[in-house]
Residue frames relative to the residue before (quaternion, step in Angstrom):
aa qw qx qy qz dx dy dz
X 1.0000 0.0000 0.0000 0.0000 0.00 0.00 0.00
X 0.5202 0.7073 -0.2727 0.3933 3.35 1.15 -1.23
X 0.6530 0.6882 -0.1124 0.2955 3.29 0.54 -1.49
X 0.7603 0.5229 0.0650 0.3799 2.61 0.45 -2.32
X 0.6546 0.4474 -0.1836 0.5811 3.51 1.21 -1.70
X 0.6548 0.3972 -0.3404 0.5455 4.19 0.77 -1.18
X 0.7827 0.2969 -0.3986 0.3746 3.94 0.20 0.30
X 0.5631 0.5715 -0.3653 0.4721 3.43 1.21 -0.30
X 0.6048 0.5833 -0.2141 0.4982 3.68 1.58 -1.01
X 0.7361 0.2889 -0.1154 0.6011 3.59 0.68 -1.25
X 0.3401 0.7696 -0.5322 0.0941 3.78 0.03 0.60
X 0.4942 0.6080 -0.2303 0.5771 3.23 -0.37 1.29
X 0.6162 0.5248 -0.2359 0.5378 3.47 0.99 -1.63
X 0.3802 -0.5117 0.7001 0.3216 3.60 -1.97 0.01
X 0.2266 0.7299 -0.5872 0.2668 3.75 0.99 0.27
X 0.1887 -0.6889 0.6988 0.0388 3.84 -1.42 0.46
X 0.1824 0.7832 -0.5844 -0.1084 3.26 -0.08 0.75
X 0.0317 -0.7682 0.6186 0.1618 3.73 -1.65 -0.45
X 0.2480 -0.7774 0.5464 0.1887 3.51 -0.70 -0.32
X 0.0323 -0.7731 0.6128 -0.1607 3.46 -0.67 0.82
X 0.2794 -0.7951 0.5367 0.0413 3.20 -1.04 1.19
X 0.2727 -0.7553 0.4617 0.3767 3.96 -0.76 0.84
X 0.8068 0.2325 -0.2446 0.4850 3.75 0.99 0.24
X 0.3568 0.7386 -0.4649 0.3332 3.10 0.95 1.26
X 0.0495 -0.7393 0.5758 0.3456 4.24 -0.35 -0.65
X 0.6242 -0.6424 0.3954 0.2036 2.98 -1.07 0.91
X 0.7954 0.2890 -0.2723 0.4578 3.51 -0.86 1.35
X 0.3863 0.6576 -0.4550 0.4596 3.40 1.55 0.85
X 0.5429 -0.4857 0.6362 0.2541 3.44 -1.52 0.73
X 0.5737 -0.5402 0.5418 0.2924 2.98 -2.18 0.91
X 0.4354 -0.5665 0.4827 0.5066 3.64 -1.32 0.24
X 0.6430 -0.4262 0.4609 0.4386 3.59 -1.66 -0.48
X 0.6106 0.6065 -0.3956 0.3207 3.23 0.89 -0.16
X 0.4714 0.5858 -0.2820 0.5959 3.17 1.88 -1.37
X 0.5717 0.7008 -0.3261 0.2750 3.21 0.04 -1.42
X 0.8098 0.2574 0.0936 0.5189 3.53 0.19 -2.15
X 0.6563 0.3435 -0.3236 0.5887 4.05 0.60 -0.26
X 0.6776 0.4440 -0.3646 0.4591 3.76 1.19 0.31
X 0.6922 0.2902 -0.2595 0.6077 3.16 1.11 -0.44
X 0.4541 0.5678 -0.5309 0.4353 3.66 0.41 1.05
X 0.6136 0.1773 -0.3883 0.6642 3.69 1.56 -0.18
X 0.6884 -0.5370 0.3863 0.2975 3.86 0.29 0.24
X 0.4175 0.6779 -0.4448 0.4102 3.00 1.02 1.28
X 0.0250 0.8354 -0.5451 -0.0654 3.67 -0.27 0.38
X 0.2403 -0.7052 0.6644 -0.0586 3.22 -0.66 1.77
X 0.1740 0.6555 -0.7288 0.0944 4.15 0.19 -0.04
X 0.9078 0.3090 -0.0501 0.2792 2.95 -0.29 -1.64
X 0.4331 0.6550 -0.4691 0.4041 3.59 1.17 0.27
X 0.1461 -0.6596 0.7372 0.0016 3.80 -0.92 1.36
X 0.7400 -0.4812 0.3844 0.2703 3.39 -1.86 1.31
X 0.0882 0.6249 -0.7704 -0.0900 3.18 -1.19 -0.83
X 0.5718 -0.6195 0.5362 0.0419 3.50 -1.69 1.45
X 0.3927 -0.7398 0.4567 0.2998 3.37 -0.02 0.48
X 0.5031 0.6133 -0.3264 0.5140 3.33 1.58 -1.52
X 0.5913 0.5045 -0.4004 0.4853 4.30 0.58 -0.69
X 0.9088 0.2911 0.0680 0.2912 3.19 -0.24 -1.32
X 0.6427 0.6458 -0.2485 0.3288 3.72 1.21 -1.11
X 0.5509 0.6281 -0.2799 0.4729 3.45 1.62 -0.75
X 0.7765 0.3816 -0.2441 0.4380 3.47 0.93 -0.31
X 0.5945 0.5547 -0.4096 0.4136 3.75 1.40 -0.41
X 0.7579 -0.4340 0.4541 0.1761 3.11 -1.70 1.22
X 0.7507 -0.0136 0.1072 0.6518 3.72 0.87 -1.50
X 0.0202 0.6885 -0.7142 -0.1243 3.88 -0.86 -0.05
X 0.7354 -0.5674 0.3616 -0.0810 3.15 -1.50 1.01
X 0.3886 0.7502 -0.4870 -0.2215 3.40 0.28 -1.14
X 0.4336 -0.5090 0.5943 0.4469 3.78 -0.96 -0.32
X 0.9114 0.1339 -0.0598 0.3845 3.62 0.42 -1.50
X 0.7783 -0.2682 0.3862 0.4161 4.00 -0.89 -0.50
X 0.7564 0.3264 -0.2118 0.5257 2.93 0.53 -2.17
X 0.4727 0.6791 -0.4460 0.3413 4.05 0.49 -0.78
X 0.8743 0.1542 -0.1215 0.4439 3.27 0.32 -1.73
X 0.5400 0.5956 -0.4740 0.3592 3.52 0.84 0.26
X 0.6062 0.4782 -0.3967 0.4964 3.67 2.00 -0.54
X 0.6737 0.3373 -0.4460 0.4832 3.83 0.70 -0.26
X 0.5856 0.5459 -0.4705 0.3711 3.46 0.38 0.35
X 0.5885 0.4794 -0.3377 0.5566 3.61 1.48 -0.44
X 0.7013 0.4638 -0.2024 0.5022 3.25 0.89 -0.54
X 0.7878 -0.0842 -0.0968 0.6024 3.83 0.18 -0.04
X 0.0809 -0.8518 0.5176 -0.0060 3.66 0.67 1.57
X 0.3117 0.6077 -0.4131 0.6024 3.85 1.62 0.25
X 0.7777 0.3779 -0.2280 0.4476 3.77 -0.04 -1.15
X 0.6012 0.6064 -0.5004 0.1431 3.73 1.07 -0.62
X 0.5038 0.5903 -0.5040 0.3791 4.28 0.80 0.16
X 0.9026 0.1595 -0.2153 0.3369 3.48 1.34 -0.19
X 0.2042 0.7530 -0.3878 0.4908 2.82 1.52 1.90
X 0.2940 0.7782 -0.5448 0.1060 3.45 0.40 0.38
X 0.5677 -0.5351 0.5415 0.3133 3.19 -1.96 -0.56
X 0.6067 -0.6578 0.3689 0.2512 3.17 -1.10 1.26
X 0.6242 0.4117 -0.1501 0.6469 3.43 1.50 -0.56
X 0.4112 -0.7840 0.4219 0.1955 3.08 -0.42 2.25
X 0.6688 0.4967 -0.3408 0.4358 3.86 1.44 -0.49
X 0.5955 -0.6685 0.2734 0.3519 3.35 1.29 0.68
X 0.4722 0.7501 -0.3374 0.3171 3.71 1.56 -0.18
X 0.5568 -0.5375 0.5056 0.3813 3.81 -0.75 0.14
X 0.2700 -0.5973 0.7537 0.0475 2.87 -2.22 0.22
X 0.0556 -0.7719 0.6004 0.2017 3.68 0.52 0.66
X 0.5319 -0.6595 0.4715 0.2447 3.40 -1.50 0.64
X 0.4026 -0.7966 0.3892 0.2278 3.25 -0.54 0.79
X 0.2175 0.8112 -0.4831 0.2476 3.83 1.61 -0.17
X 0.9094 0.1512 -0.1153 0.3700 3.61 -0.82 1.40
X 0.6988 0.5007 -0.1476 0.4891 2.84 1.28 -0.63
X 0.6128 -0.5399 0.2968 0.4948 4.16 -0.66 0.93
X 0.8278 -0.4039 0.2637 0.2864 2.93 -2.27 0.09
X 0.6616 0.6545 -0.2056 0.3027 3.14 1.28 -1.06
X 0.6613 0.5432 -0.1648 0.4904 3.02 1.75 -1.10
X 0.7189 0.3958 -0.2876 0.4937 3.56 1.88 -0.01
X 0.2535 0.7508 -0.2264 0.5663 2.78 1.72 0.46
X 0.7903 0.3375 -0.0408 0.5098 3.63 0.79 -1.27
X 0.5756 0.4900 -0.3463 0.5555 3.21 1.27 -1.03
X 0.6420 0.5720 -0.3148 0.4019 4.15 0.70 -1.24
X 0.6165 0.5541 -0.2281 0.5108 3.41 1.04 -1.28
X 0.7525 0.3103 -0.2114 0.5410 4.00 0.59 -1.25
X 0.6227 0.5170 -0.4968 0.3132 3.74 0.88 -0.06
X 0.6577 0.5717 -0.1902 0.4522 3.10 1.27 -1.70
X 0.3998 0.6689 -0.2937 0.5536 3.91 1.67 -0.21
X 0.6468 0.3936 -0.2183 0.6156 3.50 0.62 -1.19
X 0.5635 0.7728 -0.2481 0.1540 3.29 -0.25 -1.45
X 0.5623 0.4891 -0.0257 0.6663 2.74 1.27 -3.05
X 0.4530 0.6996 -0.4719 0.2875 3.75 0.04 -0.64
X 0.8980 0.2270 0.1186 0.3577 2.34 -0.27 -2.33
X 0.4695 0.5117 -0.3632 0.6212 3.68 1.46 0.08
X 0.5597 0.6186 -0.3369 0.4366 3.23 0.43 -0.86
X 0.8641 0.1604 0.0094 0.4770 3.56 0.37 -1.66
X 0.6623 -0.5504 0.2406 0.4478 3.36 1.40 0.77
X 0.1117 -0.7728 0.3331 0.5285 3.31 0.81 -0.22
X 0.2048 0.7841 -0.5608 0.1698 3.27 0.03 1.42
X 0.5425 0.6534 -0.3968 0.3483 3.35 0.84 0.66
């Protein structure tokens, strides 16, 4: 979701964005939730496959998290990287993950990412 909303927001930019999950394996489909509470603002994620953060996170400039527990594991893990670990929410709050859980609850999670998101586009992401 992340992803999708931070390129659709920043168009235009030399920004790179991606998304990567710390308990995801790389090359999984979106759920149906993702799926349907994205294409309700006109986004279509079908075809978007995971990616592991553990793959890929060691090289980004900035990494995101959605939650606490997220960035406190890449912070144990590349405790060098931990100035450019932050939360996706400029007020430093979670984003519980909606994984498993009904439409509504991906719904909220879309609504509080794309919240964050404006934020940080908003202020360049220079926070």
């Amino acid at each position: 979701m992340a992803e999708n909303l931070a390129r659709d927001l920043s168009a235009g930019s030399d920004i790179t964005f991606a998304s990567a999950g710390t308990g995801t394996r790389t090359g999984g489909a979106p759920s149906t939730g993702t799926i349907v509470s994205m294409s309700e603002v006109g986004v279509d994620v079908a075809d978007h496959r995971s990616r592991s953060v553990w793959d890929v996170g060691e090289s980004a400039d900035v990494i995101y998290a959605l939650s606490a527990e997220h960035r406190d594991a890449m912070v144990e893990r590349w405790p060098d990287r931990a100035e450019a670990i932050r939360m996706l929410r400029p007020d430093g709050a979670s984003i519980d993950d909606p994984y498993g859980l009904d439409l509504e609850e991906y719904r909220r999670a879309r609504d509080e990412i794309e919240a964050a998101v404006r934020e940080r586009a908003e202020a360049g992401w220079s926070q």
